[in-house]
DRENTOR-37607 format. One line per 10 residues: number of its first residue (from 1); their letters; for each residue z, x, y of C-alpha. Coordinates in Angstrom, 1 decimal. Layout:
N
NUM) A) Z,X,Y  ...
This chain:
460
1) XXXXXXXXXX) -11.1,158.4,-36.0  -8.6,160.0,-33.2  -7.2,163.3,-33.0  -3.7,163.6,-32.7  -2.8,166.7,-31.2  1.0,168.4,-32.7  3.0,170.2,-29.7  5.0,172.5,-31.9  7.7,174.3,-30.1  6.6,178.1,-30.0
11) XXXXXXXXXX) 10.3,179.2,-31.5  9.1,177.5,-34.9  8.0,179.9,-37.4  8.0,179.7,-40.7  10.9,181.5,-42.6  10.0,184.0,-45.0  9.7,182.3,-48.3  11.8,185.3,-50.1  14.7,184.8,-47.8  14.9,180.6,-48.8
21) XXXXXXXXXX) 14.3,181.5,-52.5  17.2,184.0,-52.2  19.4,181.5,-50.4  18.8,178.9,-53.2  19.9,181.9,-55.7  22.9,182.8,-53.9  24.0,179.1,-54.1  23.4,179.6,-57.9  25.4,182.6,-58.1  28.6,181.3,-56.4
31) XXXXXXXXXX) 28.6,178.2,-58.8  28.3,180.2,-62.2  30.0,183.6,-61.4  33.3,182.6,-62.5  31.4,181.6,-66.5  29.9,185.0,-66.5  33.2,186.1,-65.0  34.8,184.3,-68.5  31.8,185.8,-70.8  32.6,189.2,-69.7
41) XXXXXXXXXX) 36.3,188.6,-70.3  35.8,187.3,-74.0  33.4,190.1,-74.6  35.6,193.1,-73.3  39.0,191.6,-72.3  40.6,190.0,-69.8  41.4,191.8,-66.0  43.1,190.1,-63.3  40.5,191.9,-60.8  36.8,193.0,-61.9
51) XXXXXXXXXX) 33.5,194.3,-60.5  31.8,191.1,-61.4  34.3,189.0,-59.4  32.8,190.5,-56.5  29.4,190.0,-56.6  29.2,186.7,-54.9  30.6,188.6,-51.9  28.3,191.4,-52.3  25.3,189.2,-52.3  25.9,187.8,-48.9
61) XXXXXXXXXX) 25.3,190.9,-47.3  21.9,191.2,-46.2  22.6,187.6,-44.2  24.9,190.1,-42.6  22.2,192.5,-41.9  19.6,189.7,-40.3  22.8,188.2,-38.4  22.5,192.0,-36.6  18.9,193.0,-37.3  17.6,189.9,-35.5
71) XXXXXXXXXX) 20.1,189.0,-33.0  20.4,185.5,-34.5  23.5,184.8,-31.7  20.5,184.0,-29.8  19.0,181.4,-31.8  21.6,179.4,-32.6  22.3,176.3,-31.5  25.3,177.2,-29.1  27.8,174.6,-30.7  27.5,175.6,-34.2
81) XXXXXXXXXX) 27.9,179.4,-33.1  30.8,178.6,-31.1  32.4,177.4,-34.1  31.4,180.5,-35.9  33.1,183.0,-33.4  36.1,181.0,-33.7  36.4,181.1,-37.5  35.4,184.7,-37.1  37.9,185.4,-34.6  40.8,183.9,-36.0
91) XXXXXXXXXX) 40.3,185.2,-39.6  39.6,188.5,-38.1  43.4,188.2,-36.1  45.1,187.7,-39.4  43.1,190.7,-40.8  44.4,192.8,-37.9  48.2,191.3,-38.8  47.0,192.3,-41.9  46.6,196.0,-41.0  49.7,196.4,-38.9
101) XXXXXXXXXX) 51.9,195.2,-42.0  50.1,197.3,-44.7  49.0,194.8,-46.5  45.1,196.0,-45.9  43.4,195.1,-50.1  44.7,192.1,-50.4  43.6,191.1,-46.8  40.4,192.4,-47.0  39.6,190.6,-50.0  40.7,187.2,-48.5
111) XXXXXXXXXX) 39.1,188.5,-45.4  35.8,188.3,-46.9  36.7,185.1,-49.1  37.0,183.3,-45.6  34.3,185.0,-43.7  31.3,185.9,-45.7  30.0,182.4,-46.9  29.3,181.6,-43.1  26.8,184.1,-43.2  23.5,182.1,-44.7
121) XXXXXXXXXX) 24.8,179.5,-43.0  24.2,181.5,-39.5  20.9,182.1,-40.7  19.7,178.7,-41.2  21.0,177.0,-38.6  19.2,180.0,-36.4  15.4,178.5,-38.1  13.7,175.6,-36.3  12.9,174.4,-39.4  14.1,171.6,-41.6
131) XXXXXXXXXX) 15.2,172.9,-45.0  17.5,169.7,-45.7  14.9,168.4,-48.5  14.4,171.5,-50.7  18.2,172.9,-50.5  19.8,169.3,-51.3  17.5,169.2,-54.3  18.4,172.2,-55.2  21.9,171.4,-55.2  21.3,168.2,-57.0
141) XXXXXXXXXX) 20.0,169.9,-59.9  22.7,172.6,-60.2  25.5,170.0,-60.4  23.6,168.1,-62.7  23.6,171.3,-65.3  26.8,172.2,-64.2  28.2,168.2,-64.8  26.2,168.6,-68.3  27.9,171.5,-69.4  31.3,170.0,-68.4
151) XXXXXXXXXX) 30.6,167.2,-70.5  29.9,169.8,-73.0  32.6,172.0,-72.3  35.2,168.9,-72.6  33.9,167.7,-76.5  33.2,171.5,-78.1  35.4,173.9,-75.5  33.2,176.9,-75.9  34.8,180.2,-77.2  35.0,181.9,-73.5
161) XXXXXXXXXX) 36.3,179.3,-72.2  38.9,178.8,-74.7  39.7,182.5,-74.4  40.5,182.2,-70.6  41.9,179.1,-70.9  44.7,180.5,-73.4  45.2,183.6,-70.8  45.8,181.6,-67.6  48.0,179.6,-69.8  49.8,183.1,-70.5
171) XXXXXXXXXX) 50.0,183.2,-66.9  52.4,180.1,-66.4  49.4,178.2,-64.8  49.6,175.2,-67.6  47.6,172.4,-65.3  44.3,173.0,-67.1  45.0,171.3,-70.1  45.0,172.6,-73.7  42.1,174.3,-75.1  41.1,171.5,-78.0
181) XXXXXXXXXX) 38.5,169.4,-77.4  39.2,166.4,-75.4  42.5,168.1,-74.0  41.1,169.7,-71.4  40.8,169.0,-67.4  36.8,169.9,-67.0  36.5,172.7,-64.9  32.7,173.9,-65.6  31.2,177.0,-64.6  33.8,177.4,-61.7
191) XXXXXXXXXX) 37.3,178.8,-61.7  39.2,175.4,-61.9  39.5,171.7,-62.3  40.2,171.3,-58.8  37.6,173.4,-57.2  35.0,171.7,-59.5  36.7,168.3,-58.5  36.2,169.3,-54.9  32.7,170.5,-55.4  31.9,167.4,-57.6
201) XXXXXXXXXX) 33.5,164.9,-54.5  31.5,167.4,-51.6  28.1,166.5,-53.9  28.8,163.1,-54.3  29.2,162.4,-50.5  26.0,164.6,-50.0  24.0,162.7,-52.0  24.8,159.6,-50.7  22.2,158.8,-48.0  19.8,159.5,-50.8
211) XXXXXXXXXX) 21.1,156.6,-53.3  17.8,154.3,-54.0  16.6,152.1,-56.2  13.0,153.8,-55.5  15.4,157.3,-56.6  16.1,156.4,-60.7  16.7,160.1,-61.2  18.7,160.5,-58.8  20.9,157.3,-59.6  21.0,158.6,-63.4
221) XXXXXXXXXX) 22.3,162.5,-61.9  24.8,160.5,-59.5  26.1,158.4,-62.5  26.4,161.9,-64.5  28.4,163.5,-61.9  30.7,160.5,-62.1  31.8,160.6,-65.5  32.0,164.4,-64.8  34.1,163.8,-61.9  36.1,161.5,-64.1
231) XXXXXXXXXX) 37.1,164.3,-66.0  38.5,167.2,-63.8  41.2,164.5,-63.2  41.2,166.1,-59.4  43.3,163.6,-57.5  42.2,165.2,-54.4  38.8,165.4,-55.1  39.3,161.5,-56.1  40.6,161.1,-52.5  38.3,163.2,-50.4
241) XXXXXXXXXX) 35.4,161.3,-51.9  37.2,158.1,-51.2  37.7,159.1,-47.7  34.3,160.4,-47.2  32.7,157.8,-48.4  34.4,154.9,-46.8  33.2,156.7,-43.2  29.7,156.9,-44.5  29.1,153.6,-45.8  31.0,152.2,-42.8
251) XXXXXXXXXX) 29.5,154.0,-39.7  26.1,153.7,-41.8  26.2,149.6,-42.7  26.2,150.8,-46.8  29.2,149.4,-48.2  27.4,148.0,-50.8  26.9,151.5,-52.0  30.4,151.9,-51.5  31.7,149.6,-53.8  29.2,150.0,-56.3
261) XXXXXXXXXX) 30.6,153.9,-56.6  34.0,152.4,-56.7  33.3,149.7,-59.7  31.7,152.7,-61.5  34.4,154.8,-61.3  37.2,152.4,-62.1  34.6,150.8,-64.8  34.8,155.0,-66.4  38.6,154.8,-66.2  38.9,152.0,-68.0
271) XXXXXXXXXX) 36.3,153.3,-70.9  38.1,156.4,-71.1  41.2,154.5,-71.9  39.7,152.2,-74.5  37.7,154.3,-76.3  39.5,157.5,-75.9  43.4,156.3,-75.7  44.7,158.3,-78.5  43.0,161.9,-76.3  45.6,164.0,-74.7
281) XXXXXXXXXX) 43.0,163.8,-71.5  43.3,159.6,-71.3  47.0,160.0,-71.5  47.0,162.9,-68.5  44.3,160.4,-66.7  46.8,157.5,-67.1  50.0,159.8,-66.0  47.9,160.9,-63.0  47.0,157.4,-61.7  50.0,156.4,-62.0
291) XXXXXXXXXX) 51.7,159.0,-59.4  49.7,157.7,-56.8  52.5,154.9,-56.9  55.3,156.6,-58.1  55.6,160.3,-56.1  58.7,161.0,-56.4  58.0,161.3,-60.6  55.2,163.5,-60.1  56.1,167.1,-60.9  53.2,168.4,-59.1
301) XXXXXXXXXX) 54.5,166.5,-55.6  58.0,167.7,-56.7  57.5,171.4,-56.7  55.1,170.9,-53.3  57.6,169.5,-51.9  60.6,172.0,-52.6  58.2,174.5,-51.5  57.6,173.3,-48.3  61.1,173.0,-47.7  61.3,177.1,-48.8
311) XXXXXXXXXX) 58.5,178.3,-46.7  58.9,176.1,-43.6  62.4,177.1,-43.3  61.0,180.8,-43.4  58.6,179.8,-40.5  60.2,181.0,-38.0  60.8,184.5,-39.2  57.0,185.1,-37.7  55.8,182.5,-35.4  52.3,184.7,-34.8
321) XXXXXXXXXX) 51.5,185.0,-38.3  52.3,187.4,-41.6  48.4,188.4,-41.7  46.1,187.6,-44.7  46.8,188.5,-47.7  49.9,187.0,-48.9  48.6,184.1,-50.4  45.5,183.4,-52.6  43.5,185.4,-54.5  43.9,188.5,-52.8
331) XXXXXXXXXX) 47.4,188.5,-54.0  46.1,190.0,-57.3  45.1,193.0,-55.6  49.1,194.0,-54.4  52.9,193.6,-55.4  53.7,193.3,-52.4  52.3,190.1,-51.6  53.2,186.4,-52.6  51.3,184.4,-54.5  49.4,181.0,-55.0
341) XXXXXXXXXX) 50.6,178.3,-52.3  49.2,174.8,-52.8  49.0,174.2,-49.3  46.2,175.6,-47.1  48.1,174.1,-43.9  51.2,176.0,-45.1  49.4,179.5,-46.3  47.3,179.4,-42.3  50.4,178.7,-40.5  51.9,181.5,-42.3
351) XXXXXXXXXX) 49.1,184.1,-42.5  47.8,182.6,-39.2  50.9,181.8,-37.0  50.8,178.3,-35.3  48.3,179.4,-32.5  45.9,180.5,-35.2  46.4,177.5,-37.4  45.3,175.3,-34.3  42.4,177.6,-34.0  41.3,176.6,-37.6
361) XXXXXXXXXX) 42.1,172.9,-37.5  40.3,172.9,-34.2  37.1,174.5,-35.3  37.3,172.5,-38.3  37.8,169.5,-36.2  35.0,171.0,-33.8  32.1,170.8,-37.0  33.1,167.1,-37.6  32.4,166.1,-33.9  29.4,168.6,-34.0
371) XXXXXXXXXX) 27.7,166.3,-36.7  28.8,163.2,-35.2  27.0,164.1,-31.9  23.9,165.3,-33.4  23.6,161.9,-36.0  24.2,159.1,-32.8  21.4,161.7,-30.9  19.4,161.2,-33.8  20.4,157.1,-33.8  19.1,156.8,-30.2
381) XXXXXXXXXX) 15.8,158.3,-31.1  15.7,155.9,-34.6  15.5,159.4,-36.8  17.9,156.9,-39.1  17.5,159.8,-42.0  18.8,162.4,-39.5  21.7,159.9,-38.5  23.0,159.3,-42.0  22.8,163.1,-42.9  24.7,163.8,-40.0
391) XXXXXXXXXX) 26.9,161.2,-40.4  27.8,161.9,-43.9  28.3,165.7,-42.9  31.4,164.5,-40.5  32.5,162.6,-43.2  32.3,165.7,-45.7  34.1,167.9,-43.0  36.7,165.3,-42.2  37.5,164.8,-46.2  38.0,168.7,-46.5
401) XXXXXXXXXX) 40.1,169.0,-43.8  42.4,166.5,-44.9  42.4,168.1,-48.4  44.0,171.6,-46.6  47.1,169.6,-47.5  46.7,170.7,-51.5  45.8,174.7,-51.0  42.9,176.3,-49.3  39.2,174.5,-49.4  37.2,176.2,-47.1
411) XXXXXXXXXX) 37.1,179.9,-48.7  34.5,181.1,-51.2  32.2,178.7,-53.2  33.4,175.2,-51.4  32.9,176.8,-47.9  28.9,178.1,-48.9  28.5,174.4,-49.3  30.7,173.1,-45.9  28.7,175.6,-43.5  25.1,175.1,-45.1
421) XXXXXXXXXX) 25.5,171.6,-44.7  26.7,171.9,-41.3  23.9,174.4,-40.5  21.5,172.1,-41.7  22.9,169.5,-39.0  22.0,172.5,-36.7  18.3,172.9,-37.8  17.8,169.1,-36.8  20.0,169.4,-33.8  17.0,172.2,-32.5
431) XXXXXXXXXX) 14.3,170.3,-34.2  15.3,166.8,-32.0  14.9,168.5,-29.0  11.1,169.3,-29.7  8.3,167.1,-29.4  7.1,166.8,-32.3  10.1,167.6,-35.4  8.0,169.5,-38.4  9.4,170.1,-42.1  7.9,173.0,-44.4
441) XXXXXXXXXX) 5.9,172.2,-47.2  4.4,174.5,-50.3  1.2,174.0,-50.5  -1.8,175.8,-52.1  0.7,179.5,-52.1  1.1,178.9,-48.2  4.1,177.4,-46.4  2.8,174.9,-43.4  4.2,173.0,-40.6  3.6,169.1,-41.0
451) XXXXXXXXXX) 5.4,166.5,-39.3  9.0,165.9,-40.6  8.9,162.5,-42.7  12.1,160.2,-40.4  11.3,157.0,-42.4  14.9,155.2,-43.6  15.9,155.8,-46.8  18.1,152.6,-47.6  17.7,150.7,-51.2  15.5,147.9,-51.4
């Protein structure tokens, strides 16, 4: 029997298995902070700003630390840390506009919202190591329990949920639903419908290349994050998936996948309607649908519309930008500053100025190409599991950016999902240069190097 001899570049270590497990819990903690953000809350009482809030953003610091420690600059793939110095730099300009009009909390707090959840993406895509595999499955199985429990949360409303449902309702923000069962728009462990709904539509499109018969789990997950989907009633989730997944199936040859997705969503509209017609939530479903024909109607595009004509007639007043802070969630933290804005291309031209909004869309722009690149690298060297990662990736990061349009998408939880993915394009991009690509495996208490497993996963 021959020998076959692995040429492993030297640059491929290992990570420490401690820093992976504690990447895995991060992801975790971002998805259910804001339910023990609402347990707190029903326990003790409801505050707009609290210590729990900001342990997501505490949690990301060591990444900081290694960033420094380890001078991972160096070991990044020079593309993807170009595009981290430009989101960097530019959020770090309307931190300093910030400064200069007093508005420091409140920009800070963005600051960091914007900022920190690059940092474990930094420090993957610095590994030559493949950690696709174990940090999709990870994700797979957190939206499953989180899809569950919005199933759950939609027939029984829990009591914390009801609580803070009732308070934001206090609060003028009346989009959520009513806190009965079956009235509500699903919103999970997160902080809304539409930040589940985007979440939902970002794990939907991630999971594509994986969709197999030989994958019944994963086909019964996918169908449960559907009907989930279903009901956050998040038109622009419903649109970014649509989007993303048209690209995919298209640039991959899977439009059979495609339309099967479709015919299972339209097949859980029209259940919902027959079984549940008399529910407040099939009558909001049916009202919904039906502005995607009739705009003018719709309140929501009403009141977007009257406040673009408000804030782009005030655009002029500060052509290089107002500074963070004046929009989002940092708004809590001052009276001076504004308040929610459902447009993220409105709130960064603002905060931003128009050079800085460029800056944005062009890094944003910058990760979609980025993926692109590395999947037709990987098509030329028939690594066809690389290619429709990457692939999917650019049609993730196009789908977000298009969704600026209805408020900010790539700040806290939905941005630790945009950069890992996009960091875990990087890890292949260093991985196709060597000569032999190697994945990490647990085996026997011990992480090894064994070659990385390229077969195609398409359905029989």
């Amino acid at each position: 029997m021959g020998h076959t001899n692995l040429q492993i570049n030297k640059d491929i270590v290992a990570p420490p298995r401690k820093m992976i497990a504690y990447t895995i819990f991060i992801i975790a903690l971002w998805l259910i902070n804001p339910e023990i953000r609402r347990l707190y809350d029903w326990r003790f009482g409801f505050a707009d700003v609290e210590f729990i809030s900001l342990l997501s953003l505490v949690s990301l610091l060591p990444y900081v630390y290694l960033f420094f420690s380890e001078r991972l600059w160096h070991k990044i793939p020079r593309i993807f840390m170009l595009l981290a110095w430009l989101w960097l730099g530019v959020f770090t300009y309307g931190l300093i506009l910030a400064i200069f009009n007093k508005n420091i909390l409140p920009a800070s707090y963005s600051y960091l919202q914007f900022v920190l959840p690059l940092a474990p993406a930094v420090w993957l895509a610095s590994l030559k190591i493949s950690l696709r595999e174990k940090l999709l499955n990870a994700l797979f199985i957190f939206t499953t329990i989180l899809s569950i429990y919005g199933i759950i949360q939609w027939i029984f409303v829990p009591e914390w949920d009801a609580y803070w449902l009732n308070t934001v309702g206090t609060m003028g923000i009346l989009s959520y639903g009513r806190a009965t069962p079956f009235a509500i728009r699903v919103f999970s462990t997160m902080n809304a419908p539409g930040v589940f709904g985007n979440y939902l539509a970002l794990l939907l499109l991630l999971a594509m290349p994986k969709l197999s018969l030989r994958r019944p789990i994963l086909l019964v997950q996918y169908v449960i994050w559907l009907i989930t989907f279903g009901l956050t009633l998040d038109r622009t989730g419903w649109l970014m998936t649509l989007i993303g997944a048209f690209i995919y199936c298209l640039l991959c040859g899977r439009i059979r996948i495609f339309f099967t997705i479709m015919l299972i969503a339209v097949s859980f509209g029209f259940a919902l309607e027959w079984f549940a017609s008399d529910t407040p939530i099939a009558q909001i479903l049916t009202t919904r649908i039906n502005t995607f024909s009739d705009l003018q109607n719709d309140i929501s595009y009403r009141e977007r519309h009257a406040l673009y004509d408000d804030l782009i007639a005030h655009l002029p007043e500060a052509p290089l930008g107002q500074g963070l802070g004046i929009f989002g969630v940092g708004t809590k933290l001052s009276d001076a500053s504004l308040s929610q804005i459902d447009s993220g291309i409105l709130s960064h031209i603002l905060e931003l100025g128009f050079a800085g909004f460029f800056v944005v869309v062009g890094t944003l722009l910058g990760g979609v190409l980025y993926a692109l690149r590395i999947g037709f690298s990987a098509k030329r060297k028939h690594r066809e599991d690389i290619y429709e990662y990457a692939i999917v990736v650019a049609a993730l990061q196009f789908a977000l950016l298009l969704a600026e349009s209805s408020g900010d998408i790539h700040n806290g939880a939905l941005a630790i999902i945009m950069w890992i993915s996009l960091a875990l394009v990087a890890q292949e991009d260093s991985l196709l240069n060597t000569t032999e690509n190697v994945s990490i495996t647990h085996h026997h208490n011990s992480w090894q190097l064994v070659p990385a497993d390229y077969s195609s996963t398409k359905p029989s």
